[in-house]
VEXMAR-559480 format. One record per residue: chain; x, y, z of N, C-alpha, C in turn; residue in one letter. Coordinates in nm, 4 decimals. Last residue first. Example, Ala and Ser with C-alpha at 12.3 -4.5 7.8 and 13.67 -1.06 7.14 Angstrom:
+-------+----------+----------+----------+----------+----------+----------+----------+----------+----------+------+
! kette !     n_xx !     n_yy !     n_zz !    ca_xx !    ca_yy !    ca_zz !     c_xx !     c_yy !     c_zz ! rest !
+-------+----------+----------+----------+----------+----------+----------+----------+----------+----------+------+
!     A !   1.2850 !  -0.2250 !   0.7080 !   1.3670 !  -0.1060 !   0.7140 !   1.2900 !   0.0030 !   0.7870 !    S !
!     A !   1.3190 !  -0.5690 !   0.7800 !   1.2300 !  -0.4500 !   0.7800 !   1.3200 !  -0.3300 !   0.7800 !    A !
+-------+----------+----------+----------+----------+----------+----------+----------+----------+----------+------+
! end
This chain:
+-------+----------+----------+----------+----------+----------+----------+----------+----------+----------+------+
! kette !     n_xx !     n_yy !     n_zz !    ca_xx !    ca_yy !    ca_zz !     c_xx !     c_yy !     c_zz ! rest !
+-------+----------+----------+----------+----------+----------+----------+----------+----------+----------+------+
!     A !  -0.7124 !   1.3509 !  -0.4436 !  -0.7973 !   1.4196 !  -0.5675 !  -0.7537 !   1.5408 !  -0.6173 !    X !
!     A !  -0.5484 !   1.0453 !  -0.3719 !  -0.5504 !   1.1809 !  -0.3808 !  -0.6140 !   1.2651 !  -0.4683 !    X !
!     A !  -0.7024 !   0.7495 !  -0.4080 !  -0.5960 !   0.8055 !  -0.4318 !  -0.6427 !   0.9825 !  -0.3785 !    X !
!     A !  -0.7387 !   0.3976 !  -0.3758 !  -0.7497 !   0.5112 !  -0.3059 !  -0.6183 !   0.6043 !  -0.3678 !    X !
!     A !  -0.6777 !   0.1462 !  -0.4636 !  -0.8367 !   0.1620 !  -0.3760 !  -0.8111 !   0.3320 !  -0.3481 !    X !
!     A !  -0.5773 !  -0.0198 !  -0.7491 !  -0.5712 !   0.1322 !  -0.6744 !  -0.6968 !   0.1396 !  -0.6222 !    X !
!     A !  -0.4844 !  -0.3455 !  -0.7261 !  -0.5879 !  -0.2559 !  -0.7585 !  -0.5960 !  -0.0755 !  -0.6724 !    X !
!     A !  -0.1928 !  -0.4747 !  -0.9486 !  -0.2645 !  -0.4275 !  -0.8660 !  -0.3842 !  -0.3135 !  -0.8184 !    X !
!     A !  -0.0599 !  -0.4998 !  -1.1715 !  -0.1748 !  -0.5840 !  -1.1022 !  -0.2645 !  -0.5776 !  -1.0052 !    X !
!     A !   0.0908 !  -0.3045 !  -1.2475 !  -0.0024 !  -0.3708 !  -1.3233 !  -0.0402 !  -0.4493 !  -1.2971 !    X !
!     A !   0.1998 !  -0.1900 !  -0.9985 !   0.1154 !  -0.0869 !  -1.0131 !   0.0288 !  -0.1876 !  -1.2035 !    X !
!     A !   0.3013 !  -0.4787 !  -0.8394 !   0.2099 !  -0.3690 !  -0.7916 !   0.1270 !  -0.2390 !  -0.8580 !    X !
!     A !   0.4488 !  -0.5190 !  -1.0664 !   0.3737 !  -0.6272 !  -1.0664 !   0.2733 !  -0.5110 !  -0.9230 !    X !
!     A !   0.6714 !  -0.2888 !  -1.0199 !   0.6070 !  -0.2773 !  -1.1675 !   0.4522 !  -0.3509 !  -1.1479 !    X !
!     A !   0.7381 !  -0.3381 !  -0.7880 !   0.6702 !  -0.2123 !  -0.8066 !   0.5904 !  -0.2510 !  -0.9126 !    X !
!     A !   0.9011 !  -0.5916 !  -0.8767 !   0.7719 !  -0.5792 !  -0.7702 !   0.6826 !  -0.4880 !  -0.7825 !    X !
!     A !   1.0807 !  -0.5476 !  -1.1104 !   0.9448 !  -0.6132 !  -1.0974 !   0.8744 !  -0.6169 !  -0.9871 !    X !
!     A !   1.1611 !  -0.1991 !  -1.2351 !   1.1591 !  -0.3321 !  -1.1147 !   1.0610 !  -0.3820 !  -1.0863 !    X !
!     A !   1.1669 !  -0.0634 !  -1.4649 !   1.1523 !  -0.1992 !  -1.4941 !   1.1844 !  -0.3020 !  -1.3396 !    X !
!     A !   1.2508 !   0.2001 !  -1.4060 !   1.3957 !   0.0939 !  -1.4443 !   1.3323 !  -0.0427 !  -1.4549 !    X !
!     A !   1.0298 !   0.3122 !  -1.4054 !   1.1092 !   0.3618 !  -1.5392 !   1.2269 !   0.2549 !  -1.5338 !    X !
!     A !   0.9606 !   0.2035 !  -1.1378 !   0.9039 !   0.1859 !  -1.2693 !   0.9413 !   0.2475 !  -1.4052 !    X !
!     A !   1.1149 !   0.3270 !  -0.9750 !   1.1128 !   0.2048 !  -0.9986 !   1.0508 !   0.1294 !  -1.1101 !    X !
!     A !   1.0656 !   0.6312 !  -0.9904 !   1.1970 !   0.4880 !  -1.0683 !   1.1874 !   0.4005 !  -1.0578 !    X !
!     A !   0.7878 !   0.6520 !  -0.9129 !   0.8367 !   0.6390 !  -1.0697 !   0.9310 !   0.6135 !  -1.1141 !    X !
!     A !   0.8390 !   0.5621 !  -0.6934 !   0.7655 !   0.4479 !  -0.7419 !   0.7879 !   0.4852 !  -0.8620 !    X !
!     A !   0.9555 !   0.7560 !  -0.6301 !   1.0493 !   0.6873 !  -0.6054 !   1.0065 !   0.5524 !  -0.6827 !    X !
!     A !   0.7768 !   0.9614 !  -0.6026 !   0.9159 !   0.9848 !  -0.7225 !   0.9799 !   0.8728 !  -0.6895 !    X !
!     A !   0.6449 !   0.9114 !  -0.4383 !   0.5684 !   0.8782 !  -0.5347 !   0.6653 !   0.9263 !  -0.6334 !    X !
!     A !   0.7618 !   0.6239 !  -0.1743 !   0.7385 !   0.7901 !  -0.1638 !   0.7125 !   0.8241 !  -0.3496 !    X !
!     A !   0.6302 !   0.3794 !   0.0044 !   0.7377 !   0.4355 !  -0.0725 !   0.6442 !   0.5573 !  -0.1332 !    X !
!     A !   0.5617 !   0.0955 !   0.2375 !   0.5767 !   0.2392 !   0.1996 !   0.6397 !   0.3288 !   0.0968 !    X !
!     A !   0.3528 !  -0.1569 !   0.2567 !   0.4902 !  -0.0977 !   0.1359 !   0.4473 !   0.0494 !   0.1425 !    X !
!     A !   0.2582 !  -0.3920 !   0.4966 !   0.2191 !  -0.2253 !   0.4403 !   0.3474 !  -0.2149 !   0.3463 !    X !
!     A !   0.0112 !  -0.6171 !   0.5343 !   0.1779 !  -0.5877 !   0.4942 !   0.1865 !  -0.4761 !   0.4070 !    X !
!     A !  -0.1697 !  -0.7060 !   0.7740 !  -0.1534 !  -0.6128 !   0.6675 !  -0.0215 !  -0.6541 !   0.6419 !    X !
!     A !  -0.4267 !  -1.0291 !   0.8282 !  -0.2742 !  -0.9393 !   0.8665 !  -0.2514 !  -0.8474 !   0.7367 !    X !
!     A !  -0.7493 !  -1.0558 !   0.8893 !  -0.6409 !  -1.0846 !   0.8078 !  -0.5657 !  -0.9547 !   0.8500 !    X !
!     A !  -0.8237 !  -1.0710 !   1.2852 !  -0.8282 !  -1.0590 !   1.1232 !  -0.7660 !  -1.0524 !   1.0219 !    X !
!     A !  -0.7284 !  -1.0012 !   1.5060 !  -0.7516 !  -1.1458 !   1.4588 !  -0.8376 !  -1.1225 !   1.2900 !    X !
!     A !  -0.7280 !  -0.6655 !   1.4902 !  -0.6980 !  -0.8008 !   1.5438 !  -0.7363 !  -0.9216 !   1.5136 !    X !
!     A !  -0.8839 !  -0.4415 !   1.4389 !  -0.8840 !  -0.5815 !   1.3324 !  -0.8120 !  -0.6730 !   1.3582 !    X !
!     A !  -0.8325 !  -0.2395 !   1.5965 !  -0.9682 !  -0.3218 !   1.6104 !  -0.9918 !  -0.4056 !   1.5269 !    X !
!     A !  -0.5986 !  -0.1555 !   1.4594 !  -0.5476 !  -0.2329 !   1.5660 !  -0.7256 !  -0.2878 !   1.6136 !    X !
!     A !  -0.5940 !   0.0022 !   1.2742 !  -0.6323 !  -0.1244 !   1.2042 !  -0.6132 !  -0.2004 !   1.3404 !    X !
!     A !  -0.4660 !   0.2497 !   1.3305 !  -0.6721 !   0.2513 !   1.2918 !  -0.6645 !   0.1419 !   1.2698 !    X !
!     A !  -0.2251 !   0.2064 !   1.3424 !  -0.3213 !   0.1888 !   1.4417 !  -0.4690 !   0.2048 !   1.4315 !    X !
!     A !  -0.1439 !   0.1526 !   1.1134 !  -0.1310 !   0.0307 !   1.1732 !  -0.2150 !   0.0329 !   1.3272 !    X !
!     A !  -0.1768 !   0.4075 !   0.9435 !  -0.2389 !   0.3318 !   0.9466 !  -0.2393 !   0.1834 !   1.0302 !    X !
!     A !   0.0612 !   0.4853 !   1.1539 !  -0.0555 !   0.5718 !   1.1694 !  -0.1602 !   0.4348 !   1.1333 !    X !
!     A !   0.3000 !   0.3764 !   1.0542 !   0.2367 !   0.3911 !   1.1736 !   0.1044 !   0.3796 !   1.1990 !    X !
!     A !   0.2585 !   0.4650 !   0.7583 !   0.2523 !   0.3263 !   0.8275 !   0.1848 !   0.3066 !   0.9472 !    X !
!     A !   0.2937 !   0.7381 !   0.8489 !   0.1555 !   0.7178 !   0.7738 !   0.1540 !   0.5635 !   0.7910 !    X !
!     A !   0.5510 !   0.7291 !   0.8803 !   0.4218 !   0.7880 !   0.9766 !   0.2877 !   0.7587 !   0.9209 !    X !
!     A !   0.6839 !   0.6814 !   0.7232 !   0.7040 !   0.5967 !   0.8494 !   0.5568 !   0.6170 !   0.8867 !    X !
!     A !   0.6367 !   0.8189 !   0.5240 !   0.5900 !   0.7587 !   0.4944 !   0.6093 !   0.6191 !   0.5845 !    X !
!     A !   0.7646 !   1.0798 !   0.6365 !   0.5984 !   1.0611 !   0.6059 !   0.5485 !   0.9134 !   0.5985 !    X !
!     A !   1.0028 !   0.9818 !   0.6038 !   0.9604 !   1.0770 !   0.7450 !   0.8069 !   1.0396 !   0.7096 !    X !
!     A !   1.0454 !   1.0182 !   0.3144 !   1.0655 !   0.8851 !   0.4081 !   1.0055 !   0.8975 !   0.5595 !    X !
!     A !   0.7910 !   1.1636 !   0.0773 !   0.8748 !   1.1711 !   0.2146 !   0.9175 !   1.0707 !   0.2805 !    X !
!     A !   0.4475 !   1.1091 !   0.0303 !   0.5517 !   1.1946 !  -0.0165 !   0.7060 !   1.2219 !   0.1221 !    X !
!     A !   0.3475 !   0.7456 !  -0.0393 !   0.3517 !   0.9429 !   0.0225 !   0.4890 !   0.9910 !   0.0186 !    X !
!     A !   0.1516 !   0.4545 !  -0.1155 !   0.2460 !   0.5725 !  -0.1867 !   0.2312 !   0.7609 !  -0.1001 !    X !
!     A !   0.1371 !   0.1931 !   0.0120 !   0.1337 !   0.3492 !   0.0603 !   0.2138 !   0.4063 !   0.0018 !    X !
!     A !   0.0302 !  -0.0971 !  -0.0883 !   0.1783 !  -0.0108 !  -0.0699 !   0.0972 !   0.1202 !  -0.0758 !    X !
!     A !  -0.0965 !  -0.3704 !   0.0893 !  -0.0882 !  -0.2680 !   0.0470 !   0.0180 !  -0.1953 !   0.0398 !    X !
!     A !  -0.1957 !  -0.7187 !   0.1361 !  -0.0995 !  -0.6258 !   0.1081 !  -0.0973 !  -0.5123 !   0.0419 !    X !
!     A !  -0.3300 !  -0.9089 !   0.3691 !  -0.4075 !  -0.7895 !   0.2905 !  -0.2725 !  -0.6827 !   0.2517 !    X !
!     A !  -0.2449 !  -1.2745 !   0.3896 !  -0.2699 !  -1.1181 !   0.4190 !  -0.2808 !  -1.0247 !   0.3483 !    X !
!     A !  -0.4612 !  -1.5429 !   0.4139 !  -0.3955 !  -1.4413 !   0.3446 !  -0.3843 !  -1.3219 !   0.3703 !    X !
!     A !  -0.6581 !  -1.7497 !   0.5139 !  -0.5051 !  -1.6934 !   0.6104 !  -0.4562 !  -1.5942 !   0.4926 !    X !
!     A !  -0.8585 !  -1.7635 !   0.3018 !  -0.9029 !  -1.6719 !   0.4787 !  -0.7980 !  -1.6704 !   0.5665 !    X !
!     A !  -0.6984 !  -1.6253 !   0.0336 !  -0.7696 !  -1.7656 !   0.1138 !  -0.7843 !  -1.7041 !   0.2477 !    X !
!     A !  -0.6943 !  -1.5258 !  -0.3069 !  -0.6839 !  -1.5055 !  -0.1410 !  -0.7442 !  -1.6147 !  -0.0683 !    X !
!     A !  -0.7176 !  -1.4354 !  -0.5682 !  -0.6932 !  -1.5478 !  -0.5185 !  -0.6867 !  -1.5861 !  -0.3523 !    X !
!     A !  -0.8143 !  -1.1530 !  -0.6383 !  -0.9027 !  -1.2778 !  -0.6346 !  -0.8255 !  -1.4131 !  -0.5679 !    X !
!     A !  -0.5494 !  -1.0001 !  -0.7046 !  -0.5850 !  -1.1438 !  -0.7705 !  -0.7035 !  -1.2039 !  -0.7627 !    X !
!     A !  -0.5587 !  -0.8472 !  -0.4682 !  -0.5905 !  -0.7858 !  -0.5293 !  -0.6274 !  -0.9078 !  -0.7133 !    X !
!     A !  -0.5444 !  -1.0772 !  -0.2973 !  -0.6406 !  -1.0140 !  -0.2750 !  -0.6785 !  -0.9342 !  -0.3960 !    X !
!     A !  -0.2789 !  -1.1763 !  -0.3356 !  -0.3647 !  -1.2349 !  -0.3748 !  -0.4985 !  -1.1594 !  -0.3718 !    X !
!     A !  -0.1309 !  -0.8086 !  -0.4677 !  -0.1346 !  -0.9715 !  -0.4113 !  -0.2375 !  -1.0652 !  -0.4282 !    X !
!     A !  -0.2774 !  -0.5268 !  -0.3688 !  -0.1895 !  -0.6344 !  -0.4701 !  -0.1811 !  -0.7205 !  -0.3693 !    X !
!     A !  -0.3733 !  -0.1741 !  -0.3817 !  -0.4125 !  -0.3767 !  -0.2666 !  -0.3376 !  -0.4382 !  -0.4242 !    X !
!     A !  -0.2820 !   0.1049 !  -0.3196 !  -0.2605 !  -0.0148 !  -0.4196 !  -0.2800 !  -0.1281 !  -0.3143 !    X !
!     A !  -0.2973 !   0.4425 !  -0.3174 !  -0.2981 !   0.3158 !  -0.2026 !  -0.3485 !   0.2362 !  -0.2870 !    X !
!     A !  -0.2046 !   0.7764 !  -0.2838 !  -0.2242 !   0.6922 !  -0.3448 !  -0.2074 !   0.5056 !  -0.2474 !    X !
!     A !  -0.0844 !   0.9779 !  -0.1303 !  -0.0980 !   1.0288 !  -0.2563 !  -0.1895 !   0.9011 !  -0.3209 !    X !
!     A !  -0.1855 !   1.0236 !   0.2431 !  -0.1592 !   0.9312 !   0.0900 !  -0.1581 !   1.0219 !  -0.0116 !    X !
!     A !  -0.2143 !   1.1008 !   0.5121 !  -0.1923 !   1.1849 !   0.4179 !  -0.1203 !   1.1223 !   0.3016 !    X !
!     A !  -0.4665 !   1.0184 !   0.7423 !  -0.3597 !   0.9485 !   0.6347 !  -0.3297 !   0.9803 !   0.5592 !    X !
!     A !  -0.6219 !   1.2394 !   0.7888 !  -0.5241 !   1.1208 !   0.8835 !  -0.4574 !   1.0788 !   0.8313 !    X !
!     A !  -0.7782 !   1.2766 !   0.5760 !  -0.6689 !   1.3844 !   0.5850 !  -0.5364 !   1.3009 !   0.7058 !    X !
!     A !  -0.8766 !   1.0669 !   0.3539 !  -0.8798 !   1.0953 !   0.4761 !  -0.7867 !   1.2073 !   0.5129 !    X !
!     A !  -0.9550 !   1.1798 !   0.0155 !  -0.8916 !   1.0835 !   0.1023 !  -0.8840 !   1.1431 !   0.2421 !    X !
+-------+----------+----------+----------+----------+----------+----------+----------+----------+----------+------+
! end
């Protein structure tokens, strides 16, 4: 993975990751990294390599840090949960 974007991991969910998407749909990803501090920055960060995609489908970034996605998913919260079983992992840490 890019070293710019210091991810543990990167999930497309939603319609996109559904197949269902329509040409106004936005491209929702959650940024799994390590750290609340990190995981501003890595938003950030990715929001500016995406700034030559202007008029193109809109992001909606989910930041959260990768002990945090495992409570959410040991307590059964359905967003996380419907993000990591529906959603498609484009990218992870090797």
């Amino acid at each position: 993975m890019n070293s710019a974007l210091p991810l543990s991991a990167v999930y497309l969910f939603g319609s996109h990751a559904r197949g269902e998407a329509r040409p106004d749909s936005d491209v929702d990803l959650c940024l799994v990294a390590h750290g609340a501090e990190q995981q501003l920055k890595t938003a950030q960060r990715f929001r500016r390599a995406m700034r030559p995609l202007r008029g193109k489908p809109a992001f909606t970034l989910v930041p959260i840090a990768p002990a945090r996605l495992a409570e959410k998913r040991a307590s059964g919260d359905h967003f996380f949960g419907t993000v990591l079983n529906e959603g498609v992992l484009i990218a992870a840490q090797d």
